[in-house]
MILUMVO-619631 format. One record per residue: x, y, z of N, C-alpha, C in turn; residue in three letters. Coordinates in steps of 0.2 Angstrom, whole numbers, padded with zeros to 4 digits, always signed. Layout:
<atoms>
XYZXYZXYZala
...
</atoms>
This chain:
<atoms>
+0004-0006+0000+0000+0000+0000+0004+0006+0000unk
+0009+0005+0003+0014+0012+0005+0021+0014+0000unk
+0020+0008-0003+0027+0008-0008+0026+0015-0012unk
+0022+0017-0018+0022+0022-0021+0024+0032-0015unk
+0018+0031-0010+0018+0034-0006+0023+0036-0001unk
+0026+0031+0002+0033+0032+0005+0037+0036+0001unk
+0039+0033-0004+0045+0035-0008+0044+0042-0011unk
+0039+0043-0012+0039+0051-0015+0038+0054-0007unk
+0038+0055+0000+0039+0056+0004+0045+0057+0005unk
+0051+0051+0006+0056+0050+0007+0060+0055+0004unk
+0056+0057-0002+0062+0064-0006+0063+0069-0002unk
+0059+0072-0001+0057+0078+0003+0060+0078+0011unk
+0060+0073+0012+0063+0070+0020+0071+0070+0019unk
+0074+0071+0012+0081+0068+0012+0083+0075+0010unk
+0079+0079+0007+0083+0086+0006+0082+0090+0011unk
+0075+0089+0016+0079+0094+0022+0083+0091+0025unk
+0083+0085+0026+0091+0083+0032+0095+0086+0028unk
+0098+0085+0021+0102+0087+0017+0106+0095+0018unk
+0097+0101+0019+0100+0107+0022+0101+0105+0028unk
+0099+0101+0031+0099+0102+0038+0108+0100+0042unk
+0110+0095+0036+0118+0095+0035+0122+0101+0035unk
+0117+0104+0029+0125+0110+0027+0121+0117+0032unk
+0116+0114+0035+0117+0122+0041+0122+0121+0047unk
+0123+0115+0048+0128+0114+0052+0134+0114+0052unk
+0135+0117+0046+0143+0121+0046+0143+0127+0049unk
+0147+0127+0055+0148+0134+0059+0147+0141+0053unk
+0144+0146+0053+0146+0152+0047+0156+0152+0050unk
+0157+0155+0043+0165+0159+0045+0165+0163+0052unk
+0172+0160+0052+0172+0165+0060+0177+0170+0055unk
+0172+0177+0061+0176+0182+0055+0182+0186+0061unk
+0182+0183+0067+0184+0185+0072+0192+0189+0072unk
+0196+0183+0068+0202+0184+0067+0202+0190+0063unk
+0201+0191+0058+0199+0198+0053+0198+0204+0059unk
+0194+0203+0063+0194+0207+0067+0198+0210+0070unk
+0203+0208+0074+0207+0207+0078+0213+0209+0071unk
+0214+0208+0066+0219+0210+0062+0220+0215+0063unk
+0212+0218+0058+0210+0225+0055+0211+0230+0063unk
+0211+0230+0070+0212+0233+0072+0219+0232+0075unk
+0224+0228+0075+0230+0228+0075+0234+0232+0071unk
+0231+0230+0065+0235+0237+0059+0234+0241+0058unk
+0228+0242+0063+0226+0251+0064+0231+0252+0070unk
+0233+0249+0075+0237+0251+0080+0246+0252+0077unk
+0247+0248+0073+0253+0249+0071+0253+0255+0067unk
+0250+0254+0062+0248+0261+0057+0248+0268+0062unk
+0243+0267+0066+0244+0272+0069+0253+0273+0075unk
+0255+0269+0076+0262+0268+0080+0266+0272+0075unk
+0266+0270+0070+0271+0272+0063+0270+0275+0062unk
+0263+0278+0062+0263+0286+0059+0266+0292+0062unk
+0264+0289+0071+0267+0292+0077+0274+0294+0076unk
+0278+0290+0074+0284+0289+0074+0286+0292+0069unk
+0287+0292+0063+0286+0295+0057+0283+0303+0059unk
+0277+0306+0060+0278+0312+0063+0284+0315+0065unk
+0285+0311+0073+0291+0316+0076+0297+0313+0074unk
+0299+0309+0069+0306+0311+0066+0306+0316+0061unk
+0300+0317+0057+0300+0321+0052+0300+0328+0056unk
+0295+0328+0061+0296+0337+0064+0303+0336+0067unk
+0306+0333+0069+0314+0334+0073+0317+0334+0069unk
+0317+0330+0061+0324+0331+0055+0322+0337+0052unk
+0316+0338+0051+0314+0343+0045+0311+0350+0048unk
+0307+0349+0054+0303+0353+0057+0299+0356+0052unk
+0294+0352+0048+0289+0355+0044+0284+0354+0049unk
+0280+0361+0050+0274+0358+0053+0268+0356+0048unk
+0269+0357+0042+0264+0353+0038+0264+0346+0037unk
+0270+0345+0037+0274+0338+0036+0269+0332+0043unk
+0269+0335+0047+0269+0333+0052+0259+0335+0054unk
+0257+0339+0051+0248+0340+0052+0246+0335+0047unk
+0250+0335+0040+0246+0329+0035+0247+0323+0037unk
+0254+0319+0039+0255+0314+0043+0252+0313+0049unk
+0249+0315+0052+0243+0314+0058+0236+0313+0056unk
+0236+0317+0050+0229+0317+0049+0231+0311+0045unk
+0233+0308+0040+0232+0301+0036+0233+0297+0041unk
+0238+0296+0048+0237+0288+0052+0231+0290+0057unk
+0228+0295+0059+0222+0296+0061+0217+0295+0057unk
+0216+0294+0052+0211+0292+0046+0211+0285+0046unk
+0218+0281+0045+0219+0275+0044+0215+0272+0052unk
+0219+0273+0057+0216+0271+0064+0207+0270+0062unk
+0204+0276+0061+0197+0276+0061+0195+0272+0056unk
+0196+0273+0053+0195+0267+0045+0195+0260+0049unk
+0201+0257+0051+0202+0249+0053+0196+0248+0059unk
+0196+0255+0064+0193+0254+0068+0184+0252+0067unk
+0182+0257+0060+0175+0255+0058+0175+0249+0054unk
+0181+0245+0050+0181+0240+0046+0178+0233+0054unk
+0185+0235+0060+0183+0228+0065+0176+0228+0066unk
+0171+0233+0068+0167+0236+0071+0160+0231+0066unk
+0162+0234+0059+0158+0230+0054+0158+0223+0053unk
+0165+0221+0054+0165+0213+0053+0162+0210+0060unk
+0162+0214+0066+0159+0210+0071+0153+0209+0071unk
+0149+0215+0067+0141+0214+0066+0139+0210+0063unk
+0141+0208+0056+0142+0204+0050+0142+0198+0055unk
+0147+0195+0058+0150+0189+0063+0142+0187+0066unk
+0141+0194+0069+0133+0193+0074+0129+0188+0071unk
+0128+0193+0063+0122+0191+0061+0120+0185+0057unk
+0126+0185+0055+0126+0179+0052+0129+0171+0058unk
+0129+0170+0063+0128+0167+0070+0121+0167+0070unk
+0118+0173+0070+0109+0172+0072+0106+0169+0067unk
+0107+0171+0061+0105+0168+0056+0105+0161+0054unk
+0110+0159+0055+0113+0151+0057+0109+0148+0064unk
+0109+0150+0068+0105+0147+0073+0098+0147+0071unk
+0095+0151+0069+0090+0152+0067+0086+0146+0063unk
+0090+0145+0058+0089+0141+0053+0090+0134+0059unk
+0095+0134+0062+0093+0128+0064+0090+0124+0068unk
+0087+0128+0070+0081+0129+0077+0076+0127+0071unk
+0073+0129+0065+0069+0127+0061+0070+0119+0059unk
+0078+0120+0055+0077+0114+0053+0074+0108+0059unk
+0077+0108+0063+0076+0103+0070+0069+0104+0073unk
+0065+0107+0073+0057+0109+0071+0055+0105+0067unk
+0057+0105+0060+0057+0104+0053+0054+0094+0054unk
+0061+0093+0057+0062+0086+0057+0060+0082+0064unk
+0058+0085+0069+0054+0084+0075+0048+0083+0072unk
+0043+0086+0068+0039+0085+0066+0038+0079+0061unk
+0041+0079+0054+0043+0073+0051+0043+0065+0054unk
+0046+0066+0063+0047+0060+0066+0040+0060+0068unk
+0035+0063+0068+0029+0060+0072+0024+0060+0066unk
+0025+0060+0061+0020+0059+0055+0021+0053+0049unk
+0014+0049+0049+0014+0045+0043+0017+0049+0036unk
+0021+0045+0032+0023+0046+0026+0020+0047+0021unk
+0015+0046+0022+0008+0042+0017+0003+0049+0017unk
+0000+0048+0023-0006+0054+0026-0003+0056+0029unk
+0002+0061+0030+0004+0066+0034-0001+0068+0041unk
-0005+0063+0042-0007+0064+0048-0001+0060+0054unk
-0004+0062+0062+0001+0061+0068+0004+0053+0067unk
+0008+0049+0068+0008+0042+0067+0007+0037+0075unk
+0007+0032+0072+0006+0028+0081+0010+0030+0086unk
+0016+0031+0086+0020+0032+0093+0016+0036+0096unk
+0014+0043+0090+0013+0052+0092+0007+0050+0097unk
+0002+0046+0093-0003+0045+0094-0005+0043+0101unk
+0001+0037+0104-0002+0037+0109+0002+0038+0116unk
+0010+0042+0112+0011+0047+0119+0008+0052+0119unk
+0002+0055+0116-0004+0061+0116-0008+0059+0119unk
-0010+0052+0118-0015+0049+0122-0013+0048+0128unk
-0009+0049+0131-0006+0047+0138-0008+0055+0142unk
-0003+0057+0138-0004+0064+0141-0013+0068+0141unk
-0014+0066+0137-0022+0069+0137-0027+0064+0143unk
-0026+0058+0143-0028+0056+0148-0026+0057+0155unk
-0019+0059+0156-0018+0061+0164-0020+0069+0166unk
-0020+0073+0159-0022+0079+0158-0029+0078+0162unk
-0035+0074+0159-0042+0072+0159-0042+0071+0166unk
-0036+0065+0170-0037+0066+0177-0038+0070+0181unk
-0032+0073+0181-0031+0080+0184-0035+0085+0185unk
-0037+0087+0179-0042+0094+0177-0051+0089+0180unk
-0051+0083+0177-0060+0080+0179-0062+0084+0172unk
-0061+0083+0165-0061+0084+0161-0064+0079+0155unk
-0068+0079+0151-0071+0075+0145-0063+0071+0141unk
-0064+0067+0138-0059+0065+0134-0062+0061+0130unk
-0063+0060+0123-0063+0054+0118-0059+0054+0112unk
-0060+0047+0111-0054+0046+0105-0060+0043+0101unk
-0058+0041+0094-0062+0039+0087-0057+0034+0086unk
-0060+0026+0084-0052+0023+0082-0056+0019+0077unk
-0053+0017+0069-0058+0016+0064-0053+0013+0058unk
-0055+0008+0055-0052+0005+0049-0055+0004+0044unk
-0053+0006+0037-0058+0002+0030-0060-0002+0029unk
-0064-0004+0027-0068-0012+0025-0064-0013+0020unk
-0064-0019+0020-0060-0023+0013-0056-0019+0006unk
-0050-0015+0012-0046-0011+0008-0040-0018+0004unk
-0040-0024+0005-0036-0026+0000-0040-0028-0007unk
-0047-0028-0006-0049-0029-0011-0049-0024-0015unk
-0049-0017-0012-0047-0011-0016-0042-0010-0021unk
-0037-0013-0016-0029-0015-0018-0030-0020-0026unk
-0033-0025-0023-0033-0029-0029-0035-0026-0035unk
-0040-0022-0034-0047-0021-0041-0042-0013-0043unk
-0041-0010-0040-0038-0003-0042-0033-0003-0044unk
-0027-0007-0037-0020-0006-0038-0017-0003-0031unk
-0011-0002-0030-0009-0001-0024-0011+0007-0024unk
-0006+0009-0030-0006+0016-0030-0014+0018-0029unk
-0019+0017-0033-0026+0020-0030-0026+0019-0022unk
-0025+0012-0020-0027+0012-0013-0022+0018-0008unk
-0015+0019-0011-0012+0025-0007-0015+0032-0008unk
-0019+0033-0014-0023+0040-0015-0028+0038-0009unk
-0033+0033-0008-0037+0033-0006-0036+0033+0000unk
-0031+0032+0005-0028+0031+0011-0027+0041+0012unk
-0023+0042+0010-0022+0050+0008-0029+0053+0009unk
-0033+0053+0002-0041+0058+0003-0044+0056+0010unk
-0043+0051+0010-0048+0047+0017-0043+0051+0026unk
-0038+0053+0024-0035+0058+0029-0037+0065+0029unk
-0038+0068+0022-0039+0075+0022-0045+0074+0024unk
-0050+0070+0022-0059+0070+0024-0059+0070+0032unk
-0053+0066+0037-0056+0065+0043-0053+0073+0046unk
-0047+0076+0044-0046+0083+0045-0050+0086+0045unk
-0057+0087+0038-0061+0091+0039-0066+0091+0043unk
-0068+0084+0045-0070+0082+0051-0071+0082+0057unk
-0064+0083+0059-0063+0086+0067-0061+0094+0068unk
-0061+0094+0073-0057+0101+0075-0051+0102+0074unk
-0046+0108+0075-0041+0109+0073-0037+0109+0080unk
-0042+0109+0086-0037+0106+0092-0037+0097+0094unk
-0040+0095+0090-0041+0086+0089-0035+0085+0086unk
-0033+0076+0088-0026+0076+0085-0028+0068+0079unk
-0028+0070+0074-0028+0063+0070-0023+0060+0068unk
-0023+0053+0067-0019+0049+0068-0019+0043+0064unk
-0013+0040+0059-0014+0035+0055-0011+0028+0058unk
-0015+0025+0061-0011+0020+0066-0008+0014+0064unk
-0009+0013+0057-0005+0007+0053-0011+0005+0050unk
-0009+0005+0042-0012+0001+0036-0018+0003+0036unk
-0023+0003+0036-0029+0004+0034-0033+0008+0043unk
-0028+0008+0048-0033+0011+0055-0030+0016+0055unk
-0036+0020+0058-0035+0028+0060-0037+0028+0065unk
-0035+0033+0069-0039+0036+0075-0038+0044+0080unk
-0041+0046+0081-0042+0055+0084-0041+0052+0092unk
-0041+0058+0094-0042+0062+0101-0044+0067+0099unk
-0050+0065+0102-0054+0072+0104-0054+0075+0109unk
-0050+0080+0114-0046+0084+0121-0057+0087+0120unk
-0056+0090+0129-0063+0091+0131-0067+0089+0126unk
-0069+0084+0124-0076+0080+0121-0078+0074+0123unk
-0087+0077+0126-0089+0069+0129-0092+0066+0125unk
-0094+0061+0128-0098+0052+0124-0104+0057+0119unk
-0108+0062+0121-0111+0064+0112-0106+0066+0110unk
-0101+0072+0110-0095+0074+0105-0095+0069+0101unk
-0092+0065+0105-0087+0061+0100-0094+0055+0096unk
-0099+0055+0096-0102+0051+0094-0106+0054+0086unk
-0105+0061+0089-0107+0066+0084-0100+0067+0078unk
-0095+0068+0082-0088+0068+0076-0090+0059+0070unk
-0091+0054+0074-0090+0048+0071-0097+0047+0064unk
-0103+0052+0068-0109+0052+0062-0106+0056+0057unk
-0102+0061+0059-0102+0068+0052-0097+0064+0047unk
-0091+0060+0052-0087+0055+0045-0092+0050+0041unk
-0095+0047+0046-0099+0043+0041-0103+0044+0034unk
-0106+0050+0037-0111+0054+0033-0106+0058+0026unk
-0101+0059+0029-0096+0062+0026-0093+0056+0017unk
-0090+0051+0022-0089+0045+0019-0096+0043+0013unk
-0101+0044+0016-0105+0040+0011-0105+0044+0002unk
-0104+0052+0003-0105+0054-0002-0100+0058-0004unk
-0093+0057-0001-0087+0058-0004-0081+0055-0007unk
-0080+0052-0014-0076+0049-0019-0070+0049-0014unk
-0065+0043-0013-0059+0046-0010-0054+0043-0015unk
-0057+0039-0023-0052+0039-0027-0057+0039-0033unk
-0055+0043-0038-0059+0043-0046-0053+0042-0054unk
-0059+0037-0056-0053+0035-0061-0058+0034-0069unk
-0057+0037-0076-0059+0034-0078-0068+0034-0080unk
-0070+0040-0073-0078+0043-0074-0081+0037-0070unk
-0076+0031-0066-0079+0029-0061-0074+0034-0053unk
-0080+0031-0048-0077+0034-0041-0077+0029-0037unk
-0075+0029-0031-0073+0023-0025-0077+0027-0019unk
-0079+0025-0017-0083+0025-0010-0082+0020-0005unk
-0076+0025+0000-0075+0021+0006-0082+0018+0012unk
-0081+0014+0013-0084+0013+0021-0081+0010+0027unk
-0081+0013+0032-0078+0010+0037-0081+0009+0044unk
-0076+0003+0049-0079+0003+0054-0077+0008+0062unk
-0081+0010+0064-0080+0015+0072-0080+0011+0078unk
-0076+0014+0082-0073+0013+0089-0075+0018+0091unk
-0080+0019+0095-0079+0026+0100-0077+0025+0107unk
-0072+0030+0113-0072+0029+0119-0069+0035+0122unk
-0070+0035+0128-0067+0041+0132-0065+0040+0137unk
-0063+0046+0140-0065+0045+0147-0068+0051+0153unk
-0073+0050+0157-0069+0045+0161-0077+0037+0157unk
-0080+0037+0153-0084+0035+0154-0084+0027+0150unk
-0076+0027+0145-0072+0023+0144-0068+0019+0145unk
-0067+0023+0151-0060+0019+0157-0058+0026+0159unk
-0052+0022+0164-0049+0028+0167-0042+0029+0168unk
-0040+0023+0162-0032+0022+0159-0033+0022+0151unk
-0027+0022+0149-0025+0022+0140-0026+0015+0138unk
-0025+0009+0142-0026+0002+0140-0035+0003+0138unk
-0037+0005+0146-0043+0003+0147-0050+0008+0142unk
-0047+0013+0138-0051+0019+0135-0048+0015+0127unk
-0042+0011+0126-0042+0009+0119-0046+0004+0117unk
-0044-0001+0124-0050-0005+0124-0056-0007+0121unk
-0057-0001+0124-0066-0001+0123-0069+0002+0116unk
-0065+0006+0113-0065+0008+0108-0065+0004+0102unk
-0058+0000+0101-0057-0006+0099-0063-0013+0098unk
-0065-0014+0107-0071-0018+0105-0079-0017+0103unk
-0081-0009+0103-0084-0004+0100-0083-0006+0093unk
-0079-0003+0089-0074-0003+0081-0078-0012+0082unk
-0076-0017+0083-0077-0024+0082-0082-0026+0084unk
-0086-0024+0087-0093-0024+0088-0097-0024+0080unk
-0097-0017+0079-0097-0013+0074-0096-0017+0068unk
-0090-0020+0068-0088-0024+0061-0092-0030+0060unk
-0094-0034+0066-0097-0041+0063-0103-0040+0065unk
-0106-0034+0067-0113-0032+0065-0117-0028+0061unk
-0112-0027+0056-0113-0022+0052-0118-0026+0045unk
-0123-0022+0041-0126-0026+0039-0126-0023+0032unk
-0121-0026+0026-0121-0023+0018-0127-0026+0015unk
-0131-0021+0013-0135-0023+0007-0133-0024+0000unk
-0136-0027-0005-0134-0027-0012-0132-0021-0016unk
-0137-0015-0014-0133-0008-0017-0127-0007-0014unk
-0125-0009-0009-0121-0009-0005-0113-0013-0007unk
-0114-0019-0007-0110-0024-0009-0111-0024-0019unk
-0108-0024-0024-0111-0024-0030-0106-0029-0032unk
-0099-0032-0030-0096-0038-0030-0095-0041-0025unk
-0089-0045-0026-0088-0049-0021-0081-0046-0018unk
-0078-0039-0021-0071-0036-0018-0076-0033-0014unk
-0081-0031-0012-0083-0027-0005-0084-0017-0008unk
-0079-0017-0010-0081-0009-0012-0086-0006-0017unk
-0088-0001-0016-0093+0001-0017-0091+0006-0022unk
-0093+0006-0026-0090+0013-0034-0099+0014-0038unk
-0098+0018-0040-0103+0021-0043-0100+0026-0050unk
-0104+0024-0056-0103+0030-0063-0106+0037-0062unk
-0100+0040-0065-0102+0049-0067-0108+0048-0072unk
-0113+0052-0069-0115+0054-0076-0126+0055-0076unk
</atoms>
């Protein structure tokens, strides 16, 4: 299922480590530069000193001696403005490199908790959020539910379509549950064909109303078209919470799971419904 979809992921995931390689070259220290350019304003200015009063001692020109003050005083300030610059230059470009780094490491923090496939949260994220929103839940005496749900006879899909459709399908079937939930919900692609949410503050109707609107959702939205035919997914629900689900993460997935499989071997397809024997449901444009 994930062959097609991985690899064109994989691209994108290799050229920011890529940048995230070449930021990690220190910028140029410009420190030494620094440190010259005022050196050789100090000398410059020494040997202009010196040059001066030989000149007024062998020659006593006092012009001699006002032009050569004013050129190594010149120089002095010049070297002194040149250090002055490269050390802001040095600053800036330090923060600018930090800068970039803190995203890129953002960048790929993020990358580490997402399917390759649907860019939704993936299983770890899934349920170290679950952890924490359940102890959250205890603490506070707060609603908590979660949605956990898998395709019907997505290898038949595989078969009759192809993997590639089946990974569009997986995909559209992610962007549908986004539109679905809230934007403080976490959706989650749990492996192969199971999904599932957290819903933070939502009790047992929220969450029962989130699982109607997908359905409702799913029935009349294409999540692959090919050809002036379309695919219509159907899938099975899990609902749980807490505290009304359990009052642990084993005991809230549980329930939810046996909910989802409840659900599945009582679930009843009609003929409109079933039209072969791969289980999916397609209908023509037109």
């Amino acid at each position: 299922m994930e062959g097609n979809g991985g690899e064109a992921a994989a691209a994108p995931a290799g050229g920011i480590a890529r940048r995230v390689d070449a930021d990690k070259r220190p910028p140029q220290d410009l420190s030494h530069l620094r440190w010259l350019l005022r050196i050789a304003g100090i000398v410059c200015s020494g040997g202009g000193a010196a040059a001066v009063i030989a000149g007024d001692i062998a020659l006593s020109r006092p012009v001699f001696y006002v032009l050569t003050g004013a050129v190594f005083l010149a120089l002095f300030v010049l070297t002194t403005i040149l250090a002055s610059l490269s050390r802001t230059a040095h600053v800036d470009v330090e923060r600018r490199y930090r800068a970039r780094l803190f995203i890129r490491n953002l960048e790929l923090q993020d990358m580490a908790m997402r399917d390759d496939l649907t860019q939704l949260f993936n299983r770890r994220y899934f349920f170290e959020r679950l952890r924490r929103e359940v102890d959250r839940a205890h603490s506070l005496q707060s609603p908590l539910s979660i949605l956990i749900f898998d395709v019907d006879h997505l290898k038949s899909v595989n078969d009759t379509y192809g993997h590639k459709a089946g990974d569009v399908a997986l995909a559209n079937l992610a962007k549908l549950v986004i539109k679905c939930v809230r934007t403080s919900d976490i959706p989650a692609r749990l492996g192969g064909d199971e999904y599932g949410v957290i819903m933070p503050e939502t009790d047992k109707d929220g969450a029962f109303s989130v699982a109607k609107r997908l359905q409702r959702a799913l029935e009349v939205t294409p999540m692959y078209e090919e050809n002036g035919a379309s695919l219509l997914l159907s899938v099975c629900l899990g609902v749980s919470g807490f505290p009304w689900g359990g009052d642990s993460v084993d005991e809230v997935v549980q329930w939810a799971d046996t909910h989802m499989y409840a659900a599945k071997t009582s679930k009843k397809r009609d003929a409109d419904h079933v039209p072969s024997a791969s289980g999916e449901r397609s209908h023509k444009k037109g």
